[in-house]
C-alpha positions as a printed NumPy array, in Angstrom:
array([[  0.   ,   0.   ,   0.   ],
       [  0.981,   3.266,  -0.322],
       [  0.643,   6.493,   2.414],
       [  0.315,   9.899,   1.207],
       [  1.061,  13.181,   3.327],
       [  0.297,  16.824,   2.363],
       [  2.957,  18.768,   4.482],
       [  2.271,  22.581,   3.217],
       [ -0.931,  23.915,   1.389],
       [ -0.215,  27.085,  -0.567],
       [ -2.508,  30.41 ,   0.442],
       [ -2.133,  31.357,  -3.166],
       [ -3.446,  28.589,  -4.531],
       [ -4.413,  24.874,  -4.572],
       [ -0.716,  23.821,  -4.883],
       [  0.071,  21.075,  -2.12 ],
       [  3.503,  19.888,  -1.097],
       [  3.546,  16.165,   0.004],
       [  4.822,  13.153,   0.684],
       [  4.331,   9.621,  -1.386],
       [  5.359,   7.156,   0.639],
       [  5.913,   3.673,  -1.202],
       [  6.976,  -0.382,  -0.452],
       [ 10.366,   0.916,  -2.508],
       [ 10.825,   4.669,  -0.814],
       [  9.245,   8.014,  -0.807],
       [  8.21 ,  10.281,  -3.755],
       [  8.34 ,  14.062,  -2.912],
       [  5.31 ,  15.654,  -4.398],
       [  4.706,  17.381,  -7.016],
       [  6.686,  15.347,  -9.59 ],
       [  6.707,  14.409, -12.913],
       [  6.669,  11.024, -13.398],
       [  8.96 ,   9.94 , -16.286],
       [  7.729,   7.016, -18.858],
       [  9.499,   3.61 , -19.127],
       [  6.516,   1.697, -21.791],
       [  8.352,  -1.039, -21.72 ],
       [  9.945,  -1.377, -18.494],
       [ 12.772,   1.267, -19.726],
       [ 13.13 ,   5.018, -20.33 ],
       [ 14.148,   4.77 , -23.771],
       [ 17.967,   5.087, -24.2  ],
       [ 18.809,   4.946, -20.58 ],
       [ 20.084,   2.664, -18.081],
       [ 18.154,   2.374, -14.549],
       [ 20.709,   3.915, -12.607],
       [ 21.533,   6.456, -14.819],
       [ 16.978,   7.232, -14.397],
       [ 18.082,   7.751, -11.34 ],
       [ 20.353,  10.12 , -11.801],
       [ 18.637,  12.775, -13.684],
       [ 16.387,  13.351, -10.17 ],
       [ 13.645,  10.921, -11.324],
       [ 11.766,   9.656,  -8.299],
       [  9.236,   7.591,  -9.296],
       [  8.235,   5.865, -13.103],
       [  5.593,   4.604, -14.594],
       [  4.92 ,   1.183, -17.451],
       [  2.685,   0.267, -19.446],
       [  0.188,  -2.741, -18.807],
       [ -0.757,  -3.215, -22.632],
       [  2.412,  -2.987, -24.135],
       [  4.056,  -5.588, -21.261],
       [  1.739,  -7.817, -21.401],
       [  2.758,  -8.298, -25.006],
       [  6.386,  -7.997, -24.825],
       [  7.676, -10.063, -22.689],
       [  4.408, -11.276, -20.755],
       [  3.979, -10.634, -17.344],
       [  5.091, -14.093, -16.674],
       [  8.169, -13.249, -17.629],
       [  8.384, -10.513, -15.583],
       [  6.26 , -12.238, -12.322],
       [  9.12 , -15.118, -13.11 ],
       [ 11.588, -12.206, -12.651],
       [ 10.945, -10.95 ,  -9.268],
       [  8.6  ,  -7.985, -10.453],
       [  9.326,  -5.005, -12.37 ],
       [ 11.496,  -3.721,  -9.701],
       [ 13.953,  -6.271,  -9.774],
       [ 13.283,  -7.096, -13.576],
       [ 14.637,  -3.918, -14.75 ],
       [ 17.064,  -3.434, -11.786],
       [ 14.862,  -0.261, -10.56 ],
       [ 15.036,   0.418,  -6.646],
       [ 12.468,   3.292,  -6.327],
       [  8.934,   3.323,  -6.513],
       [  7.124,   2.803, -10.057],
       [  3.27 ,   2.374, -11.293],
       [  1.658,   0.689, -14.051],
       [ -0.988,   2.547, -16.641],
       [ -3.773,   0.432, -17.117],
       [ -4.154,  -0.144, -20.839],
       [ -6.312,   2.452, -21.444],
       [ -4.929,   4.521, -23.113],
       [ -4.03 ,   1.996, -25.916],
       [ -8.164,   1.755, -26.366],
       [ -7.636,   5.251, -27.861],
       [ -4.682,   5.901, -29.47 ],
       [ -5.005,   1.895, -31.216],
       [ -8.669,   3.013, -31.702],
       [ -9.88 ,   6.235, -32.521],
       [ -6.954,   7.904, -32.444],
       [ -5.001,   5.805, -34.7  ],
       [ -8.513,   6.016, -37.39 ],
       [ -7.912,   9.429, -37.137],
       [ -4.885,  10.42 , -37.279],
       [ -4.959,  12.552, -33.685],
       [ -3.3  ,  11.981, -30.353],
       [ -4.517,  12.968, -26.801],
       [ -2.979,  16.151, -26.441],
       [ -4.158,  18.058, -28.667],
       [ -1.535,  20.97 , -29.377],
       [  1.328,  18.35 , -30.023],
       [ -0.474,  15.702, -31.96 ],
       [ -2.931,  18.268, -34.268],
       [ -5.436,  16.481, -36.324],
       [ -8.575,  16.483, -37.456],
       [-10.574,  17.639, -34.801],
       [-13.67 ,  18.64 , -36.704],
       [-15.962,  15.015, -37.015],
       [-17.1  ,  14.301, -33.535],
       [-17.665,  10.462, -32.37 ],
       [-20.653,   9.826, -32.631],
       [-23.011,   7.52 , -29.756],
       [-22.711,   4.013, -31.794],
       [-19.212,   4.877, -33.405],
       [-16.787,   2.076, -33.142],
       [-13.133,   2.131, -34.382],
       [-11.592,  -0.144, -37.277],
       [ -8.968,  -1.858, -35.752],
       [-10.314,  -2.874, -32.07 ],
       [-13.634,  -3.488, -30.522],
       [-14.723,  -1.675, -27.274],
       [-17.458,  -3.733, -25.759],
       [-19.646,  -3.48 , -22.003],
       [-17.171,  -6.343, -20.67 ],
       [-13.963,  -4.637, -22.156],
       [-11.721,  -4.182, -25.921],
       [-11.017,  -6.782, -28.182],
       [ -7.683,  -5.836, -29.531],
       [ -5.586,  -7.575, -32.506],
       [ -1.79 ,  -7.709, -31.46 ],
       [  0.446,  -6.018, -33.641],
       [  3.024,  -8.271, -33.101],
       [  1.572, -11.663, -33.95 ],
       [ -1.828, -10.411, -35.31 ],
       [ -3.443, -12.769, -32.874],
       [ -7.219, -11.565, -30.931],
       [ -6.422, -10.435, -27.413],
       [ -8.666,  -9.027, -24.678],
       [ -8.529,  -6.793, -22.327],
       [-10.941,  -6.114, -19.523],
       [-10.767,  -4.323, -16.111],
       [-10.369,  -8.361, -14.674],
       [ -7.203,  -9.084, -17.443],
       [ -5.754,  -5.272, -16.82 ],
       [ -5.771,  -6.475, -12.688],
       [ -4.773,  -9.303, -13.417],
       [ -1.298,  -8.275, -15.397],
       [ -0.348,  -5.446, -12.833],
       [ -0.6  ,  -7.39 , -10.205],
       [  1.47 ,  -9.793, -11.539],
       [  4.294,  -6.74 , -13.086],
       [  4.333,  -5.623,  -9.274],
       [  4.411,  -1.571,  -9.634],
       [  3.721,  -0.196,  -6.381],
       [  0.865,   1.692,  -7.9  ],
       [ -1.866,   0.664, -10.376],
       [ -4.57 ,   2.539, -12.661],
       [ -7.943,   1.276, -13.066],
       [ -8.882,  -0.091, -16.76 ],
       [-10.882,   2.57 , -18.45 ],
       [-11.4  ,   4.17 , -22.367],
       [ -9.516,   7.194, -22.96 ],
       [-11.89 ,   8.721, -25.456],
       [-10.551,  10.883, -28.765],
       [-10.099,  14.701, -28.274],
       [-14.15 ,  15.137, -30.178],
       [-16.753,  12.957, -28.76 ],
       [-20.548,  13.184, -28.836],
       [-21.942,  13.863, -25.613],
       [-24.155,  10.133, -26.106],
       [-20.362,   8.262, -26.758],
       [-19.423,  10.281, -24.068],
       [-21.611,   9.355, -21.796],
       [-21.987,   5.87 , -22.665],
       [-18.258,   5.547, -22.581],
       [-18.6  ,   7.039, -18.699],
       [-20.885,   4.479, -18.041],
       [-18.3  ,   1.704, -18.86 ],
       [-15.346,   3.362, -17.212],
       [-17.514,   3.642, -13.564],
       [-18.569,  -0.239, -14.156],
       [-14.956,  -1.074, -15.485],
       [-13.781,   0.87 , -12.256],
       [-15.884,  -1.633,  -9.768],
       [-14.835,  -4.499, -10.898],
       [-11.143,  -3.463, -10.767],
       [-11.464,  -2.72 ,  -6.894],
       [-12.969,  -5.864,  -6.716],
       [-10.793,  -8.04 ,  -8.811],
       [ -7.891,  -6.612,  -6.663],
       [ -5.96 ,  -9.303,  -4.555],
       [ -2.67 ,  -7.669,  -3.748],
       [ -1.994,  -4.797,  -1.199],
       [ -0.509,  -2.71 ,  -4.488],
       [ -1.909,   0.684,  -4.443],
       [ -5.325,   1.421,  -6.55 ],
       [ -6.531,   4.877,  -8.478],
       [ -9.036,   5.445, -10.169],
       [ -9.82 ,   7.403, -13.001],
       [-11.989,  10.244, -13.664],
       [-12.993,  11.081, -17.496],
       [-15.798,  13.23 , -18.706],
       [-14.208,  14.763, -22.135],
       [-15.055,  18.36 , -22.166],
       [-18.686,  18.05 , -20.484],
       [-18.889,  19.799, -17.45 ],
       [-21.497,  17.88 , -15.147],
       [-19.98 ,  14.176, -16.786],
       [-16.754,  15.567, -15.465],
       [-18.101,  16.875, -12.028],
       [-20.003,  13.176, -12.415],
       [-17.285,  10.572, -13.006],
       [-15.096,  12.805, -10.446],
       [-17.748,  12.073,  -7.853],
       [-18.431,   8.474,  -8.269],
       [-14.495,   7.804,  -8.502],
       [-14.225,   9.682,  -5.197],
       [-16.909,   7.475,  -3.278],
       [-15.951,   3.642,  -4.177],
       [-12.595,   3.369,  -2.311],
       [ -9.483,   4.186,  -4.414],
       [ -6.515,   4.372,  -2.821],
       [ -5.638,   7.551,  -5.005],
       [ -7.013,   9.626,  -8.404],
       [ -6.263,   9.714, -12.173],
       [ -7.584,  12.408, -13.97 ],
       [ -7.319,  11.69 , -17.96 ],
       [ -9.011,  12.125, -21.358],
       [ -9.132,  14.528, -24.148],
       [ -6.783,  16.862, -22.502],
       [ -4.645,  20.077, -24.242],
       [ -5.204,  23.857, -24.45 ],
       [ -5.38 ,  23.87 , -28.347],
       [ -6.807,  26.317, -30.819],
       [-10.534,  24.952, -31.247],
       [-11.17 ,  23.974, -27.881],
       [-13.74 ,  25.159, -25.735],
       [-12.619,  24.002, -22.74 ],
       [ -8.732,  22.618, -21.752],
       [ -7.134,  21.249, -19.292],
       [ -6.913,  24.161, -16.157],
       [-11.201,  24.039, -16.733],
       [-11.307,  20.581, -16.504],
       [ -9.129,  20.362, -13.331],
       [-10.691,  23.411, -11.96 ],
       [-14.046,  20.874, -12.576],
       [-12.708,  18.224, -11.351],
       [-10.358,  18.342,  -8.268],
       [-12.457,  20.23 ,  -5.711],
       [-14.996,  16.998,  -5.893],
       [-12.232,  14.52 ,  -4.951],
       [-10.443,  13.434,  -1.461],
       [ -7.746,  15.881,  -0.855],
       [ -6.585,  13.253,   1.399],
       [ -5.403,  11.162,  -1.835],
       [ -3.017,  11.884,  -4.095],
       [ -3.725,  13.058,  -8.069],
       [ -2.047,  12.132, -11.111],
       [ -2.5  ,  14.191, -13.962],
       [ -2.277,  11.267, -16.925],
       [ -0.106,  12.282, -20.023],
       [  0.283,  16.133, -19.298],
       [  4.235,  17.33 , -19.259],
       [  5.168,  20.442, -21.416],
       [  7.417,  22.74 , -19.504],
       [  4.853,  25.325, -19.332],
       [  1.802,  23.002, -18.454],
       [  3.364,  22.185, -14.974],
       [  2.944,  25.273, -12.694],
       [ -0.717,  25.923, -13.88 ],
       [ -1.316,  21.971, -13.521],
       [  0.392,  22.042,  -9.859],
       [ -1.42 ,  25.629,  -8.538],
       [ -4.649,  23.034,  -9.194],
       [ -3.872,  20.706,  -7.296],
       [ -2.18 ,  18.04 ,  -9.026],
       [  0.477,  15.619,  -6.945],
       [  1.872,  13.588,  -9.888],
       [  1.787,  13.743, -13.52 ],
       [  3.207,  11.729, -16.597],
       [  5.153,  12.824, -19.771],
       [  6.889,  11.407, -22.639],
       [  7.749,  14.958, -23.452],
       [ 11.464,  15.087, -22.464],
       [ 12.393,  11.896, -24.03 ],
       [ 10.435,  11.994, -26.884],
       [ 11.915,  14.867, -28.178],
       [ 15.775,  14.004, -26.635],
       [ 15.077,  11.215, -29.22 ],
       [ 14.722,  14.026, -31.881],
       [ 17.405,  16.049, -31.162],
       [ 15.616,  18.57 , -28.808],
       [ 17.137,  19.663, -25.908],
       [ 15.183,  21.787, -23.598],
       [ 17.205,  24.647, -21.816],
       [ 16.785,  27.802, -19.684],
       [ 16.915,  29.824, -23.147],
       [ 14.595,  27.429, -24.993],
       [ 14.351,  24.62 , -27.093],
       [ 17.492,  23.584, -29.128],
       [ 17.736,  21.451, -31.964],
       [ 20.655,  19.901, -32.145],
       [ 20.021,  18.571, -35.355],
       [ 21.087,  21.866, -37.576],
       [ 24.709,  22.149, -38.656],
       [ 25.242,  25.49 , -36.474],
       [ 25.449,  23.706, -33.766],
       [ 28.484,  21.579, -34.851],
       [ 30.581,  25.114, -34.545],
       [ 28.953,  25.554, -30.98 ],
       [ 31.812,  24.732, -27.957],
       [ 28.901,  25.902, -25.398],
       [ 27.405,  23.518, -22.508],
       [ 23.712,  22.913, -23.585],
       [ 22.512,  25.053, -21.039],
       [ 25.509,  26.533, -18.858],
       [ 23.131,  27.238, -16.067],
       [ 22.362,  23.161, -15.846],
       [ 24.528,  21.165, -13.65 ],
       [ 23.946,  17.611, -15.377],
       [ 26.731,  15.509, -16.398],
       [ 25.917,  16.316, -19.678],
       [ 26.125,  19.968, -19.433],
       [ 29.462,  19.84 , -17.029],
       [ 31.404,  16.781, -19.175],
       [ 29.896,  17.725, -23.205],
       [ 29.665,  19.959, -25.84 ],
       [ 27.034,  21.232, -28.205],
       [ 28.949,  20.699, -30.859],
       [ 29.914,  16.835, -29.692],
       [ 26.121,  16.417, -29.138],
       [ 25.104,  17.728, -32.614],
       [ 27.579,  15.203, -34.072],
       [ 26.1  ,  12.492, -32.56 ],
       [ 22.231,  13.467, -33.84 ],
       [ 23.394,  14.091, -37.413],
       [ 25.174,  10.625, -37.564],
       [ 21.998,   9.058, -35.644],
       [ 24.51 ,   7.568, -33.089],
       [ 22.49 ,   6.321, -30.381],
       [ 25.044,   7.885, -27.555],
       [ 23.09 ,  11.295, -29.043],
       [ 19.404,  10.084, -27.376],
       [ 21.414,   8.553, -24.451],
       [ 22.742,  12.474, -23.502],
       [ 19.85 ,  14.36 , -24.651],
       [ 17.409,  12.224, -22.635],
       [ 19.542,  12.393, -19.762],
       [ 19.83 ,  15.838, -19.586],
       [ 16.102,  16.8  , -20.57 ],
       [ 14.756,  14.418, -17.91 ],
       [ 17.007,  16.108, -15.454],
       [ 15.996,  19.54 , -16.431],
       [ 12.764,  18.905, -16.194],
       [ 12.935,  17.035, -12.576],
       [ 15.158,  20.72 , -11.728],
       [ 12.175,  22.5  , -12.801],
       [  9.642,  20.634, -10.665],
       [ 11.961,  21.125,  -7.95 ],
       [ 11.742,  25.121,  -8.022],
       [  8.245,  24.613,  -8.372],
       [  8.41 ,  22.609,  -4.98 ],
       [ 10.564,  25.589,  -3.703],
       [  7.866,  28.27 ,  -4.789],
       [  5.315,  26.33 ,  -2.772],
       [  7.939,  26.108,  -0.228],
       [  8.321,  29.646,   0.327],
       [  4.334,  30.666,  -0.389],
       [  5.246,  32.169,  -4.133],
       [  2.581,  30.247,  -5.357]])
């Protein structure tokens, strides 16, 4: 099980300061929590996760369960010992895959909406389904795209692999629905995420940590709704996810729909904000209320030659850089910043030597963890 401990509340805000506290250690909140799909950050050893500040990280129950099975990994010890990771570490449900290997791959659009943009302008409709998967009342019918072989996945099967992957925190199984939705899918959709959400809690057997989580698209009362019923059936903690962003064309983004949503759940309980990560997302996220919150952001784009600094993005990809004996960011105190070069770095992109993702992700994941810790220090001192 896991404990959680707000130590300060902000005056200014609904920012919290707290303690997570874990079988494998204690998370200092708020953090971002960095994404290892497949039991790995890409391009990084475990102990060198740990090095860029990262306190806690979280898998992926879909994309496990394929590669290598979670009888592998049960056989293993657990995730923890699997992967050779000491500190604590969740598991997303699946979920998310019912979108983006649903909708969002028929379409062409990703959750958040201003870095995936797509067509945004044909709402799902009530009886909608997608092409390549099958959402049902009991669950999705999925085709692997490794072997091309049916698989299933319900909230019983999602349980069933995270208990047996061992992360000291699980997600309930529920469909993350595209960025446009009718408000019929929408609500029908609700209605299978609260049912899917009951029979997680009660297909749970281990003493791992359970949240729940809250959807609602951009509908006010099916927000304030599925926030509500989450909060009364005995989660151990709170995911908020969905159709999240602050992109052109949207009535409502993210800061509404926590604004919606937080007041209506246990501030007893910790909140993870599911898939939201850009530099500039995190202080308004955090002054809402959120404890935790998930990003492929900083790796992502490490992976593209992006390195995020105190004067912006780089991209260490153009041929200026190659002339460039500067730090990344002289103000960062990473190993890559105190032991590299720009122009080493810019090399290593433009030949697509992997050593190139290995520094960038480094040093993005620990300049994002710095960040998060300032923000800690703002709350810290009442700035925010």
């Amino acid at each position: 099980m896991v404990e959680f401990t707000v130590i300060k509340k902000s005056k200014r805000s609904a920012a919290r300061l707290g303690i997570l506290k874990t079988p494998h250690g204690e998370v200092e909140t708020p953090c971002l929590v960095p994404v290892a799909t497949l039991a790995a950050v890409k391009a990084l050893r475990s102990d060198e996760i740990e090095k860029t500040k990262t306190q806690i990280i979280i898998s992926n129950t879909y994309h496990l369960h394929l590669l290598p099975g979670e009888k592998v990994v049960k056989a293993a010890g657990g995730l923890h010992q699997f992967m050779n990771w000491p500190k604590p570490m969740m598991t997303d449900s699946g979920g998310f895959q019912v979108f983006s290997l649903g909708f969002g791959r028929d379409r062409g659009v990703g959750k958040i909406t201003k870095s995936f943009p797509g067509k945004l302008e044909k709402a799902v409709e009530k009886n909608d389904q997608p092409k390549f998967l099958e959402i049902t009342r009991d669950g999705v019918h999925f085709r692997s795209p490794l072997t091309g072989e049916k698989l299933f996945l319900g909230p019983k099967e999602s349980m069933k692999i995270q208990e047996a992957l061992g992360a000291d925190i699980m997600f309930a199984f529920d469909e993350c629905t595209p960025p446009a939705v009718s408000r019929e899918y929408m609500k029908n959709s609700l209605n299978r995420t609260h049912a899917w959400a009951k029979q997680c809690l009660a297909a749970k057997k281990t003493k791992q940590a359970l949240y729940g989580i809250a959807q609602g698209s951009l509908f006010e009362d099916l927000r304030k709704e599925s926030a509500r019923y989450i909060n009364n059936i005995g989660f151990d903690g709170f995911g908020i996810g969905g159709d999240l962003g602050d992109a052109a064309g949207h009535a409502v983004g993210t800061r509404t729909i926590l604004d919606w949503t937080i007041p209506l759940l246990d501030e007893r309980k910790p909140r993870h904000l599911l898939g939201i990560g850009y530099l500039e997302d995190m202080e308004p996220i955090i002054r809402r209320g959120i404890d935790t919150f998930d990003c492929t952001v900083p790796t992502h784009y490490a992976r593209r030659g992006i390195a995020f600094t105190s004067k912006g993005k780089l991209d260490l990809g153009k041929t200026m850089f190659l002339k460039d004996k500067n730090p990344l960011d002289p103000k960062c105190r990473c190993m890559v910043c105190t032991e590299y070069r720009r122009n080493y770095i810019a090399h290593l992109i433009r030949a697509k030597e992997i050593t190139g993702a290995t520094l960038l992700t480094f040093h993005n994941l620990y300049y994002f963890n710095s960040y998060v810790e300032t923000i800690r220090e703002k709350i810290k001192k009442g700035i925010i």
